[in-house]
C-alpha positions, 0 to 999 in steps of 0.5 A: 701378544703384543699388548701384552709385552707392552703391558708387561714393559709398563710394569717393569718400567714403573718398578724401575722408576727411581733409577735413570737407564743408559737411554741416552747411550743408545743414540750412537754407535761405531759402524764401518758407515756413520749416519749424522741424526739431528732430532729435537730431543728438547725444546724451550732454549734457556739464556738465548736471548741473554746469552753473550758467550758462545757456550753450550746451550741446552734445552728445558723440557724432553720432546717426547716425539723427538726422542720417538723419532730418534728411536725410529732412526736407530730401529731402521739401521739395526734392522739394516745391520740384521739384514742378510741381503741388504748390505751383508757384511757392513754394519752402519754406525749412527751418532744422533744429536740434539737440536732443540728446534733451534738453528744455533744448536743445529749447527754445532752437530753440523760441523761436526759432521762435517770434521775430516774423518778421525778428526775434530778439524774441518779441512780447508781444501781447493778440491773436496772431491776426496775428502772423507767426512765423519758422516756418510749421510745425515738424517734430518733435522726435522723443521724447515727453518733448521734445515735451510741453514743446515742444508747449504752446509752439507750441500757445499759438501754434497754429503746427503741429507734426508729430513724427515719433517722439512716441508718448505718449498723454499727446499725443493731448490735443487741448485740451492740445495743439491744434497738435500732429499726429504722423505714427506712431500713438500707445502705446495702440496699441502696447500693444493690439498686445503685449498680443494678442501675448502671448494669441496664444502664451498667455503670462500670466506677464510681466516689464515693463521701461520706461526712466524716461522719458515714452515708457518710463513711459507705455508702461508704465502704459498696459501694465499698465491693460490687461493685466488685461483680457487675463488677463494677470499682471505678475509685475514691473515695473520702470524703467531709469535713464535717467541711465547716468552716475550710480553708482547706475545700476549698481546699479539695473540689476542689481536689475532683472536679479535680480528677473527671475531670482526672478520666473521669468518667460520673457517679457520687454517691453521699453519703452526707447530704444535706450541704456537697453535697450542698458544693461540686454541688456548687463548681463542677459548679464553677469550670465548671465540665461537665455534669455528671450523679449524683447518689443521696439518700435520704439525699441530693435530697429532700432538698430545700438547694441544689434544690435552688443553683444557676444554679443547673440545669448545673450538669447534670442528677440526679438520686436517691433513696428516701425511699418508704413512704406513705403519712400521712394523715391529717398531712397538716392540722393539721400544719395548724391548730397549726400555727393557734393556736399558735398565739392566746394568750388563746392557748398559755398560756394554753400550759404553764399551761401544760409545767408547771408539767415537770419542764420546766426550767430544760434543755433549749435545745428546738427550740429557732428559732421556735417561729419566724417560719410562715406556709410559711416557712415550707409550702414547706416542708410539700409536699415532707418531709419524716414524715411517719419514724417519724410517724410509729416510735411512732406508734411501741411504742404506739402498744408495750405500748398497747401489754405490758399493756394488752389493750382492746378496751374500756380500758388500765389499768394504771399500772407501765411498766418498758421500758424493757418490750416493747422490746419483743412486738416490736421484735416479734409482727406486727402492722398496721399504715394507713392500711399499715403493718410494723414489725421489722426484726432481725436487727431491721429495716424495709425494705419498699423499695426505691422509684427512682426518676428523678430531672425533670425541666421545666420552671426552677421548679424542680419536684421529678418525679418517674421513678422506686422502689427497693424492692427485685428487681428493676425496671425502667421505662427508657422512662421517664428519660431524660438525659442531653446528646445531644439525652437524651439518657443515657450516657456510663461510661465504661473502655475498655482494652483487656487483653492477654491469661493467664492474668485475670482482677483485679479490681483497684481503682482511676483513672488508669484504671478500672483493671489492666490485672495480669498475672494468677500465677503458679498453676492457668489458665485463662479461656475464660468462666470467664476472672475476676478470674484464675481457680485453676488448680486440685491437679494431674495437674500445670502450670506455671505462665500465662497460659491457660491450666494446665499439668499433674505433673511427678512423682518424687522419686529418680531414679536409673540412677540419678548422685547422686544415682550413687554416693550413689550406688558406696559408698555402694559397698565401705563400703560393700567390706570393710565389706566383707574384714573384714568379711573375715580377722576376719575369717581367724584369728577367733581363735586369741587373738584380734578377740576372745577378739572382739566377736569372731564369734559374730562379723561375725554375727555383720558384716553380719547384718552391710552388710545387712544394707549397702544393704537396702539402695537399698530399698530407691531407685525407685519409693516406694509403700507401702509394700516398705515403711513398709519394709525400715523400719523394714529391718533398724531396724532389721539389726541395732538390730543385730550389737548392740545386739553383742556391747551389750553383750560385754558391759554387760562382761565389765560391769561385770569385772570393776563394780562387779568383784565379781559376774563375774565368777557367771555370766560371762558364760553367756556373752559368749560362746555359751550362748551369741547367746541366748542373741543375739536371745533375743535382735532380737526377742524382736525388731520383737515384736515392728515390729509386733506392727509397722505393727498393729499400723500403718506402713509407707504408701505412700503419694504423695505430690502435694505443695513440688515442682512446676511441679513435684508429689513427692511420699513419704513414710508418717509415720502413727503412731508415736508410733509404729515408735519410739518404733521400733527405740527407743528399738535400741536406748536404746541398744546403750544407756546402750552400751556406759554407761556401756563403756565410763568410763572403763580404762585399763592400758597402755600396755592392749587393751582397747575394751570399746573403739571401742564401745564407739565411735561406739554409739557416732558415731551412735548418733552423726549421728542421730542427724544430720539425725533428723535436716536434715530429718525434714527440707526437702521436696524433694528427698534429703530425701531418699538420706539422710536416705541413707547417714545415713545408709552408715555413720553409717556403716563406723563410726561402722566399722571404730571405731570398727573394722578396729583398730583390722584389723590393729593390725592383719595385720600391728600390728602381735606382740600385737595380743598375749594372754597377750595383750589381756587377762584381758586387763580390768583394774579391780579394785576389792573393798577393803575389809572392816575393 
């Protein structure tokens, strides 16, 4: 029956030819809820790149699909209006624009849209939470690049948007884009589909082609992020020109064609709309590209532009996924039925009477080719166009609208909705459409699946047959496809190269080769169980660069037998005979004049504590533990505590006689003499509490260090706590401060030794060196750390006996007549104040 309708319509359309119906009055209607269309009723913008005003622009060519979809928006709303149980009582209003597939055109519909309610002025308020815009919700527009800018519009005003054909991922931004719902699923999906597409028939060796668009790039990109997780090798990609006008397309497209050629890969996937894709199929045949395997999605394979181009069936094989939608029943039909009635004058002035409450003359941006269109020219693609996107998404707003108004079966109230309030009914809530169950998921799609389908011919008529789906798997059913092969078998598109042990593959893009065999770095292994990746070798274990087995590291500290420390070990023995030595003239001449006025018999105690420092470097030798790295530390501390407590002493009697000569003879007795060993005792005594707090805090542990050198576990002593290590050290460092203040400023006269002296540069000695040591010690990372703790220790007990003590061994053996009492005795100049007037 329906067949017959259709042919009946045919007939009357042709005999009606001559004279232009009301199509394009149908495109909008008064209701007590308005839905927004944008649908690209045309394509091929003219003046856009010359245009210097801000006027209208329109388009060349109808877009039949366009004009179908559209029709399918305007069938699912009357069917609504018809409904007794969806919402009874409220009939819904549509005002449909055109697009012409650019941004610019999308835009002055959009702020429309967006125009306060009987209005033509978008209000500029603080709070939008009351505002009522014209629209109650939008439908479409149909690609990507127009919804991404549409989208931030009517998300600032949380008016609902539900495209139709935008499969970006770039969409599924809920943040971005809060109101923003499409009823096909997204191009990671799609993606994922071709991908296990390509492993079903092991093709690894693939041209990717996208038009430079949003859809085309984004496809694109989301391709390649996941083919390497498919072994599969991009061995080119490459972008159609969208702009087919422009000279250089030309020579863009056959660029594209010649580098396919060099690459040799028989697979081709195809991200584009139908007008690029129709640009570049037309130039592969021109420019006689052998037969390939094309890849193809919905946006190309289903549109009568590319099916008619002549000798089309010369590309090869085409495969692709199509979104699984069900068909729309009664939709044939009723385009029959309007194409009808919209040739009858009675119909069409009534249309007018309606268009006439929504200011119909205020944007004239509607099909301008539609009134010439007869049912045969869209007749075509009423058979296989995608109208249940379309469909569905006007019923999620219908069902949201029914939701938010509290409807019953019998009746809707009309109360005023704000466009926000239908968010939470489409986020949460399923609807039915046709018995088919549909729901938004957290990004505001909805996953259907894909249909694969197989251009068939025969007798030169191209049939749209279904060969397999994709859901959360995919399926195929090989036997029905027919490839252009010889036996119609599948091709293969694979790349072989052997790499050599130790060398793992890496994939790489364009037409070298499918990867390039890379040498597994150091550290790392290549194993026969995963050839695409280098196994990290564990912490204990290296090895070097392309290998096939990791070693386990060496020990590495700094050993008894090595040069250097022989060299370090043979310094010490010097700087401790030195001491020895001094040791033993000062004892000999105890009683003189120099060694009494030096310390006296605190400065064998003050050499004793130096000679057991210059021993403590024997604990940095060998493999450390951590009792040896607590103990190099606290021996360091204590034996140093000891030389400083003697300089301190002598300090404070210098410090006595120069600043408060009036006080030394109150307080000079307990600087010396037998009371100064107290002093002594106190000193040391004070730094065994910071060892103690050392040892409780925190003391040094043993840390083996697996990233400083390449083959080698080097076994350092780490420091826990930082605290209890500066005091420890600190208390040393605040001695030799108040040494060298009390000292650096104190004179004597030309024939009286200057004792302040020696221990002035001994301090600045010390410090000198620590500075060094600090700079060093913080910037290695091998065993030249324990040679330079060594180093530090011998360099700080040279510079303390050099300053300090060899002078007064000259004296005693090369200078005998200065070591007298006058030279020695009061050899401070004191300089007592005057006594005031």
């Amino acid at each position: 029956i329906m067949v017959t309708d259709l042919l009946l319509c045919l007939s009357f359309g042709y005999a009606a030819a001559l004279k232009p119906t009301c199509l394009s009055a149908q495109l909008r209607r008064p209701g007590d809820y308005i839905l927004g269309g944008l649908f690209p009723f045309g394509m091929d913008t003219i003046n856009l790149t010359t245009r210097s005003e801000p006027t209208l622009v329109v388009c060349e060519r109808l877009f039949v699909d366009g004009l179908t979809w559209a029709l399918g928006m305007k069938f699912a709303i009357d069917q609504i209006n018809n409904s007794t149980s969806l919402l009874p009582g409220v009939k819904l209003g549509y005002d449909m624009y055109d697009t012409c597939f650019e941004p610019m055109v999308a835009l002055q519909p959009s702020l429309l849209f967006l125009t306060q309610n009987g209005t033509t002025g978008i209000g500029v308020l603080c709070n939008y939470t009351d505002y009522q815009p014209r629209v109650t919700a939008v439908i479409g527009p149909h690609k990507s690049d127009l919804c991404l800018i549409t989208a931030k519009l009517f998300s600032f005003f949380l008016i609902p948007q539900v495209s139709y054909g935008a499969s970006s991922e770039k969409l599924s931004n809920t943040e971005l884009y809060p109101s923003f719902y499409r009823t096909i699923p997204s191009d990671k999906n799609l993606v994922e589909a071709v991908a296990l597409l390509l492993n079903k028939f092991g093709w690894n060796w693939i041209a990717t082609i996208g038009s430079d668009d949003e859809y085309g790039r984004g496809a694109v990109g989301l391709f390649l992020s996941i083919a390497g997780n498919h072994s599969i090798c991009i061995a080119f990609e490459g972008l159609i020109p969208t702009d087919l006008a422009d000279p250089k397309a030309k020579n863009q497209l056959e660029d594209i064609i010649k580098l396919i050629n060099k690459t040799k890969a028989n697979i081709i996937v195809l991200f584009a709309f139908s007008q690029p894709a129709q640009a570049l199929l037309e130039h592969s045949i021109r420019m006689g590209l052998s037969k390939k395997v094309w890849i193809g999605t919905e946006a190309w394979m289903l549109s009568d532009i590319v099916a008619s181009i002549p000798n089309i069936q010369s590309i090869g094989t085409v495969l692709g996924f199509i979104m699984k939608a069900g068909t729309v029943p009664g939709f044939q039909k009723y385009v029959a039925d309007l194409f009808t009635s919209v040739q009858q004058d009675e119909f069409c002035q009534e249309s007018r009477e309606f268009n006439r409450f929504m200011n119909s003359d205020m944007l004239d941006t509607r099909c301008k080719h539609c009134d010439n269109v007869l049912l045969p020219d869209v007749s075509s693609m009423l058979s296989h166009s995608q109208i249940q996107p379309v469909y569905v998404a006007v019923y999620s707003v219908a069902y949201a609208l029914h939701r938010a108004l509290g409807c019953t079966h019998q009746a809707c109230p009309r109360a005023p909705i704000r466009t926000w309030q239908l968010l939470h009914f489409m986020n949460t809530l399923p609807f039915k459409v046709n018995g088919q169950n549909f729901r938004f998921d957290q990004s505001h799609g909805t996953n259907t699946g894909y249909k694969l389908i197989f251009w068939s011919w025969k007798n030169g008529t191209l049939t749209y047959l279904p060969v397999g789906g994709y859901e959360e798997s995919l399926y195929i059913n090989k036997s029905q496809i027919q490839f252009h092969t010889a036996d119609q078998k599948e091709p293969t598109s694979e790349c072989f190269r052997h790499c050599k042990p130790g060398q793992f593959r890496q994939i790489k893009g364009f037409h070298l080769c499918c990867y390039d065999c890379t040498d597994c770095p150091e550290n790392t292994f290549w194993s026969t169980k995963d050839s695409s990746t280098c196994t990290p070798c564990l912490e204990h274990q290296w090895s070097p660069v392309r290998s096939t087995q990791c070693y386990d590291r060496s020990e590495r500290y700094l050993f008894w037998n090595e040069p250097l420390t022989i060299a370090l070990l043979t310094l010490m023995s010097v700087t401790i005979s030195l001491i020895c030595l001094t040791a033993v003239l000062f004892l000999k001449n105890l009683d003189t004049p120099v060694v009494q006025a030096s310390g006296g018999k605190l400065t064998l105690f003050a050499l004793f504590t130096l000679m057991l420092l210059c021993l403590s470097c024997c604990l940095f030798i060998g493999k450390p533990s951590n009792h040896l790295c607590m103990t190099q530390q606290i021996v360091y501390a204590l034996c140093l505590n000891g030389c400083f407590s003697t300089f301190f002493i002598k300090s404070l009697e210098i410090t006595l006689v120069t600043e408060f000569p009036r006080c030394a003879p109150t307080f000079l007795h307990w600087v010396t003499q037998r009371r100064a060993w107290l002093l002594v005792a106190l000193c040391l005594l004070t730094e065994c509490l910071f060892c103690f707090c050392y040892l409780h805090l925190g003391p040094d542990y043993l840390v083996p260090d697996y990233k400083s050198l390449p083959t080698e576990v080097l076994l350092v002593c780490n420091t826990e706590s930082w605290v209890a290590f500066a005091l420890m050290h600190g208390y040393n460092g605040c001695l030799a401060s108040v040494c060298f203040l009390c000292t650096f400023m104190v004179q004597t006269s030309g024939k009286k030794y200057n004792i302040a002296r020696g221990i002035t540069f001994a301090i600045l000695i010390y410090f000198i060196i620590w500075i060094f040591f600090i700079a060093i010690f913080a910037t290695l990372k091998t065993v030249l750390r324990s040679v330079t703790q060594i180093g530090t220790i011998l360099t700080t007990s040279l510079g303390i006996l050099g300053t300090y003590y060899i002078p007064k061994c000259y004296i005693i053996l090369f200078k005998p007549d200065l070591n007298t009492v006058d030279y020695f005795h009061n050899s401070i100049k004191e300089e007592p104040e005057e006594d005031s007037q």
